[in-house]
KOLLOKE-288684 format. One record per residue (C-alpha): residue number from 1; residue in three letters; x, y, z. Coordinates in nm, 4 decimals, decimal comma. Layout:
<NUM; ala; <X; Y; Z>>
...
//
This chain:
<1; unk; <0,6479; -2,5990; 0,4321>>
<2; unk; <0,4489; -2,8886; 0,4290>>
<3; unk; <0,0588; -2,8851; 0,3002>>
<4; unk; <-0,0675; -2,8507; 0,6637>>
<5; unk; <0,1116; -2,5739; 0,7160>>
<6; unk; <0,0249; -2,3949; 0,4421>>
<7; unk; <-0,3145; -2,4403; 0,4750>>
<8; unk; <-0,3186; -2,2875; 0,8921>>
<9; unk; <-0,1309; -2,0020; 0,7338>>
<10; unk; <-0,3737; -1,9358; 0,4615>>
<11; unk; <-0,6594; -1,9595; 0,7385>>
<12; unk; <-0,5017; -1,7048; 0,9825>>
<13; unk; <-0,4013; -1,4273; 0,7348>>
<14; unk; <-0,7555; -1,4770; 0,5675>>
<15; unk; <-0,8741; -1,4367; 0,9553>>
<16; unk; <-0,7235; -1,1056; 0,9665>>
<17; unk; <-0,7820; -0,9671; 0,6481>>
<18; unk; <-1,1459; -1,0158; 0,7669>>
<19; unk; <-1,0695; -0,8496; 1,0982>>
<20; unk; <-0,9311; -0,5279; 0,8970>>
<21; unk; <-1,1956; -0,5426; 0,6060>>
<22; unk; <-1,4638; -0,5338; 0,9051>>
<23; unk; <-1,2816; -0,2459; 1,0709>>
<24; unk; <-1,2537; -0,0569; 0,7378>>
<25; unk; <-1,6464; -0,1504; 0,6817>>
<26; unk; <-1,6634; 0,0490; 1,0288>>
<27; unk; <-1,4651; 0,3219; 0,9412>>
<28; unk; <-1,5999; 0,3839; 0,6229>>
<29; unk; <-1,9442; 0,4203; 0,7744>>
<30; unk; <-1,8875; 0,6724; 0,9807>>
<31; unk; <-1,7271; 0,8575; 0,6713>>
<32; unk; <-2,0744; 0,8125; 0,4725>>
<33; unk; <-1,8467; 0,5768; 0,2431>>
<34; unk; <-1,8153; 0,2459; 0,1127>>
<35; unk; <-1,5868; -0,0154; 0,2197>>
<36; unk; <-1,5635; -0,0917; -0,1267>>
<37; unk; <-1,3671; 0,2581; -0,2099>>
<38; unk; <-1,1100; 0,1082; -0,0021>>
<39; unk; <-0,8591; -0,1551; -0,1534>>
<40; unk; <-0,5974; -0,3346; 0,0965>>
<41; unk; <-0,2184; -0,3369; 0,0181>>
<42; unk; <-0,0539; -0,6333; 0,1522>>
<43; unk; <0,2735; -0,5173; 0,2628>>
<44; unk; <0,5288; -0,8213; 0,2562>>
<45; unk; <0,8499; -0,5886; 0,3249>>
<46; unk; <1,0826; -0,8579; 0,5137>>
<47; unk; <0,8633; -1,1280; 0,4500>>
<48; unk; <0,9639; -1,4614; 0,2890>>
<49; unk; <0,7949; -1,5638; -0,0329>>
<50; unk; <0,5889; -1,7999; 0,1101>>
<51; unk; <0,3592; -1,5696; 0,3047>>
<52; unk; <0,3317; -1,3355; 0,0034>>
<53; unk; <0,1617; -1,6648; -0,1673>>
<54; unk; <-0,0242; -1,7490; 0,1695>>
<55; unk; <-0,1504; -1,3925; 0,1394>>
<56; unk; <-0,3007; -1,4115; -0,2124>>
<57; unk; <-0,4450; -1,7536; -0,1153>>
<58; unk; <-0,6579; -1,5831; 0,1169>>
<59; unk; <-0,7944; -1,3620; -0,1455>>
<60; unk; <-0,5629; -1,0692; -0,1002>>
<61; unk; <-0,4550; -0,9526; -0,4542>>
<62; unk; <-0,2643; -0,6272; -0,4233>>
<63; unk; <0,1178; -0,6942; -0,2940>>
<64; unk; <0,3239; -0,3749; -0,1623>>
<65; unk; <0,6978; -0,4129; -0,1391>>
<66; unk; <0,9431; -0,1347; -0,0086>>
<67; unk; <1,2466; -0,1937; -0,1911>>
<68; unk; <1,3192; -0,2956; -0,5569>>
<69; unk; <1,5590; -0,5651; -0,4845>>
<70; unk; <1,3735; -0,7678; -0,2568>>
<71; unk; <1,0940; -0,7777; -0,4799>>
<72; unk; <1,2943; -0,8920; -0,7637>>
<73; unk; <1,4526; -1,1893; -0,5215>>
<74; unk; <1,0506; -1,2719; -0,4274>>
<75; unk; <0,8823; -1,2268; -0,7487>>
<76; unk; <1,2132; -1,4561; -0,9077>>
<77; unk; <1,0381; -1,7138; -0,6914>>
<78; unk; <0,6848; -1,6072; -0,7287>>
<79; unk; <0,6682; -1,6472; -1,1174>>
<80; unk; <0,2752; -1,8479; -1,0797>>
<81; unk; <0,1403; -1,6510; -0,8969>>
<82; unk; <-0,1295; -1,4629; -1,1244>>
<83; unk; <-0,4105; -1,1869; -1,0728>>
<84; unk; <-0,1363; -0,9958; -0,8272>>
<85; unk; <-0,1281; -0,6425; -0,8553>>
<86; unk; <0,1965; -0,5204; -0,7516>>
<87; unk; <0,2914; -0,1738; -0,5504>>
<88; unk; <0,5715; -0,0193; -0,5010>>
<89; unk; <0,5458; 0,1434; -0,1655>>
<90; unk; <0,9305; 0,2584; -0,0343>>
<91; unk; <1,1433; 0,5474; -0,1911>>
<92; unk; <1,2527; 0,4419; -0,5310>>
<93; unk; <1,6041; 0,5413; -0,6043>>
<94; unk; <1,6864; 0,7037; -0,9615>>
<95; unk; <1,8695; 0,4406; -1,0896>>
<96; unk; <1,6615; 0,1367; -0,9934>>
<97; unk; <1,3793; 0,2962; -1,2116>>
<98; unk; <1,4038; 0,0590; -1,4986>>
<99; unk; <1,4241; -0,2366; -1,2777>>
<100; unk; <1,1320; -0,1060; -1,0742>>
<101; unk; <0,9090; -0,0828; -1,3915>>
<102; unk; <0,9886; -0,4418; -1,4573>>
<103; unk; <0,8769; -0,5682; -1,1245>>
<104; unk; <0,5717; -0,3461; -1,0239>>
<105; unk; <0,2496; -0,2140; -1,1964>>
<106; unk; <0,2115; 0,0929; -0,9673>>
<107; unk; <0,4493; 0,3225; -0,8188>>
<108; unk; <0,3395; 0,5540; -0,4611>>
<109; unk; <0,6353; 0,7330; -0,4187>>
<110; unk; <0,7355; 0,9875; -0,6928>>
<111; unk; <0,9010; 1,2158; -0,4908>>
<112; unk; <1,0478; 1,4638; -0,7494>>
<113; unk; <0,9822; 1,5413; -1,1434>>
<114; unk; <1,3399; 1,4376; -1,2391>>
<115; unk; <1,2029; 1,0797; -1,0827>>
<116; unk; <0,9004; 1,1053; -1,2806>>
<117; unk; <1,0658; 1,2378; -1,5848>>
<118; unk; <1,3189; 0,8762; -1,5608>>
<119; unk; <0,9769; 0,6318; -1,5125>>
<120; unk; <0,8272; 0,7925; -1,8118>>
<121; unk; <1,1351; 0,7326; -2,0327>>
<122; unk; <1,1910; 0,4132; -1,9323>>
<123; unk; <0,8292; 0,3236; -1,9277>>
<124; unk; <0,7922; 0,4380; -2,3014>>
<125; unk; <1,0801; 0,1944; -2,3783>>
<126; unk; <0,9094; -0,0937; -2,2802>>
<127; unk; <0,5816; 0,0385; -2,4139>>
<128; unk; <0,3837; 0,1066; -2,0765>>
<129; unk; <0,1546; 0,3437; -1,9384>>
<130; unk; <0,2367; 0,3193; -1,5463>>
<131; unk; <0,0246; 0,4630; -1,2986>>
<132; unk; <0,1955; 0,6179; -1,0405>>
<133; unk; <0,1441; 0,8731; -0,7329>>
<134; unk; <0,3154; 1,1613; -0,5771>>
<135; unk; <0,4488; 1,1094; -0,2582>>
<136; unk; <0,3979; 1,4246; 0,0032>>
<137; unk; <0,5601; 1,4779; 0,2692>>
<138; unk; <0,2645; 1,6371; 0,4613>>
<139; unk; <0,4280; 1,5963; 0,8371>>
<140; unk; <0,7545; 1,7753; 0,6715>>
<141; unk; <0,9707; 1,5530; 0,8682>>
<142; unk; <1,3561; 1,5780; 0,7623>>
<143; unk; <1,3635; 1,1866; 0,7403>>
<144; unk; <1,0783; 1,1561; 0,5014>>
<145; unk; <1,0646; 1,1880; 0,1515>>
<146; unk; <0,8233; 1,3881; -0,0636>>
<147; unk; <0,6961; 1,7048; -0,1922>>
<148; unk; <0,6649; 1,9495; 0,1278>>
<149; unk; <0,3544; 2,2139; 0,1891>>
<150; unk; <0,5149; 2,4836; 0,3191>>
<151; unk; <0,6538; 2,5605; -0,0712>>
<152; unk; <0,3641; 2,3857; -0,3162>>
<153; unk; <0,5398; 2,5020; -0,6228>>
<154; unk; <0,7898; 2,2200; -0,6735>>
<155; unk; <0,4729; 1,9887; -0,6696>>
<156; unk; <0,2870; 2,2318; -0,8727>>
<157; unk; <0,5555; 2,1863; -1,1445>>
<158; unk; <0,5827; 1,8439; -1,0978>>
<159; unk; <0,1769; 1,7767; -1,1730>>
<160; unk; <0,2691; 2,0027; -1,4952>>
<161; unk; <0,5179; 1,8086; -1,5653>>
<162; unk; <0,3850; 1,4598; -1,5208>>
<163; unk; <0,0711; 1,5509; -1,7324>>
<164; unk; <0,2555; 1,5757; -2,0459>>
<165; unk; <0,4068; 1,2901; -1,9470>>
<166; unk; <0,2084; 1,0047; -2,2098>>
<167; unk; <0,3739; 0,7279; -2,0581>>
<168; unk; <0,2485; 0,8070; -1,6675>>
<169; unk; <-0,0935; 0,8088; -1,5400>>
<170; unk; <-0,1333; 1,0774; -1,2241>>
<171; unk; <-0,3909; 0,9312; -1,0322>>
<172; unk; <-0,3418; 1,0528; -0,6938>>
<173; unk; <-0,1204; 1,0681; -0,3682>>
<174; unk; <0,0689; 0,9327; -0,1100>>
<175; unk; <0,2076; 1,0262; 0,2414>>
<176; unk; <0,3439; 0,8471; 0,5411>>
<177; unk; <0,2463; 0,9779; 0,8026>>
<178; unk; <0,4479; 1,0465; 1,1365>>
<179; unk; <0,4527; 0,7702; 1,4311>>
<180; unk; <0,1864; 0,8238; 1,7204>>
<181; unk; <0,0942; 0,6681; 1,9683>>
<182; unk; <-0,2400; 0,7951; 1,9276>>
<183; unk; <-0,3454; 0,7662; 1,5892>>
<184; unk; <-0,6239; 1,0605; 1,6386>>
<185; unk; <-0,2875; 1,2609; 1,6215>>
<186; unk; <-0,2299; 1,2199; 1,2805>>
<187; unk; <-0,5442; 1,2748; 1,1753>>
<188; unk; <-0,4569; 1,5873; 1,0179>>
<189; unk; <-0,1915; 1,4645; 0,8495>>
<190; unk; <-0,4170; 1,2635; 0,6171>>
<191; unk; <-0,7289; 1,5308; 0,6169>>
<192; unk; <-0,4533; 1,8211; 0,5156>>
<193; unk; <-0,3349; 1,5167; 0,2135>>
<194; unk; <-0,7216; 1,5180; 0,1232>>
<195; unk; <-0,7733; 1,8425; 0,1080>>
<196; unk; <-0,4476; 1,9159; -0,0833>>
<197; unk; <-0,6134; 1,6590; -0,3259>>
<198; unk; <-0,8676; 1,8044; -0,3433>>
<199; unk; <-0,7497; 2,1898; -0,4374>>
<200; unk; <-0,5184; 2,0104; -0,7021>>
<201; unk; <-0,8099; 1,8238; -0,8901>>
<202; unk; <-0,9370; 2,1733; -0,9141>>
<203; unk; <-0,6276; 2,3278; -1,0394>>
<204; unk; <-0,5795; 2,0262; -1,2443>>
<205; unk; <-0,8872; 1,8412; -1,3819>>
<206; unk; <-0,7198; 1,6669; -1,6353>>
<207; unk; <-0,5813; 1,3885; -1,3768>>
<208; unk; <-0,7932; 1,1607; -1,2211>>
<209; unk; <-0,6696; 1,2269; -0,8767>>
<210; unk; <-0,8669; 0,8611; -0,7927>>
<211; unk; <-0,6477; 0,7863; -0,5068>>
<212; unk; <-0,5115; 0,8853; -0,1554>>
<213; unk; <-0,2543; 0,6391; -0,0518>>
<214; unk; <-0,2240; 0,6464; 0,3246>>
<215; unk; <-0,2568; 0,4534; 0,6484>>
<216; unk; <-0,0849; 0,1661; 0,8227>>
<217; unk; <-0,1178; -0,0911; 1,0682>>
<218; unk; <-0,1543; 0,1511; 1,3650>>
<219; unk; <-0,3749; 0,4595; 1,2039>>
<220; unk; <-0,5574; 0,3167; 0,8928>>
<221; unk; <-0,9359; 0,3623; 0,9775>>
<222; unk; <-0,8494; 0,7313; 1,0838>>
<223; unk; <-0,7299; 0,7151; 0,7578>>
<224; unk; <-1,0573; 0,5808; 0,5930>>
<225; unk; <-1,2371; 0,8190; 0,7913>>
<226; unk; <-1,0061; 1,0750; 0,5820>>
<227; unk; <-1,0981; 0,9374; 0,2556>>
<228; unk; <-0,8116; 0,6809; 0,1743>>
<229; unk; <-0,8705; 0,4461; -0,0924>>
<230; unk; <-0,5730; 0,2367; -0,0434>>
<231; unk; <-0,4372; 0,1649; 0,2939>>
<232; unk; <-0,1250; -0,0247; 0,3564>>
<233; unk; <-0,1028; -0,3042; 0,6603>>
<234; unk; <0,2122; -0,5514; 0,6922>>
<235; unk; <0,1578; -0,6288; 1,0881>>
<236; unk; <-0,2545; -0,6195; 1,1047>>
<237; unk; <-0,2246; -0,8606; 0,8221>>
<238; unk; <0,1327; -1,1039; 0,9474>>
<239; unk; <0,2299; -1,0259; 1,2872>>
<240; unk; <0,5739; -0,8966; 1,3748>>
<241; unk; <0,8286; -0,8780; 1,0531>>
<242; unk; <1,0905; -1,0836; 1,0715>>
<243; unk; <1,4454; -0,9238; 1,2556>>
//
């Protein structure tokens, strides 16, 4: 890609990073928040390595990727790039948990306390403290991971569990919420993920419970207006992903 190019893609993702900063300033208002309690994952899933660059050229510094593989493959050519937060966003399988801990300083979707129980072990091997969250399945579809509502106690046991857990850091949740076309639809979705983290900094005060991972492209300031804190956009930020 020559320098030209580079340069217009820088300018139109920084374009619309400013278009969704300015809707999450909006959203956040009507909340009472502040736009600042809301960070912006850049999700790259699909994307080539150059627009992950182009991305943190316009000032975005917190990368999500969906699968462990394709974020080693980018990151192999990424190897500058510095001040990048990385996220794991998609289902992590058991045994890419090592690798996973290599590539990406947070972790959304613990889905199970055997999971967390692996990430800890590993991540006390290579002498980390990872922060990670639960993943809920608040929508309790069948094709969706995550702890489900209508029984709490596996997630109950899995908070227990993480918190003697040195090597993890709890600090909040995560759901995905179902496909709408109207994204007032799922606003319970995210208020019932709230108020579930809510009741569990209650029951558990020893966790930060800091963050509510939820929102994409198509809901995310209902999602503000719900009290995420970090919302995840691939197509408000890139366009279409690549077939």
């Amino acid at each position: 890609m020559s320098d030209e190019a580079f340069a217009a893609l820088v300018n139109g993702i920084r374009t619309r990073v400013e278009e969704a900063r300015a809707t999450i300033a909006v959203a956040a208002q009507r909340a009472g928040r502040r736009p600042d309690e809301v960070t912006i994952v850049a999700v790259t899933k699909a994307f080539p390595p150059e627009i992950v660059r182009a991305a943190v050229a316009a000032g975005l510094t917190h990368i999500g990727e969906n699968r462990v593989q394709e974020a080693r493959d980018k990151r192999l050519q990424l190897e500058d790039l510095r001040g990048v937060t990385w996220h794991l966003v998609g289902h992590l399988q058991k045994n890419k948990a090592a690798a996973a801990l290599r590539l990406f300083d947070c972790i959304h979707s613990v889905d199970s306390l055997e999971l967390a129980q692996i990430l800890a072990h590993r991540a006390e091997a290579l002498g980390r403290v990872i922060p990670i969250l639960l993943e809920v399945n608040v929508g309790g579809e069948p094709t969706k991971f995550g702890f489900r509502l209508d029984d709490p106690s596996p997630l109950y046991r899995a908070v227990e569990g993480v918190l003697l857990l040195p090597a993890l850091r709890l600090e909040g949740l995560m759901t995905v919420a179902p496909i709408c076309s109207d994204p007032e639809e799922v606003r319970p979705v995210f208020r019932r993920l709230r108020e579930l983290r809510d009741a569990l900094r209650e029951r558990y005060p020893d966790a930060p419970w800091s963050h509510l991972s939820m929102g994409m492209t198509d809901d995310y300031p209902v999602a503000v207006e719900e009290g995420a804190t970090l919302v995840r956009l691939g197509r408000a930020l890139f366009g279409e992903r690549p077939a």
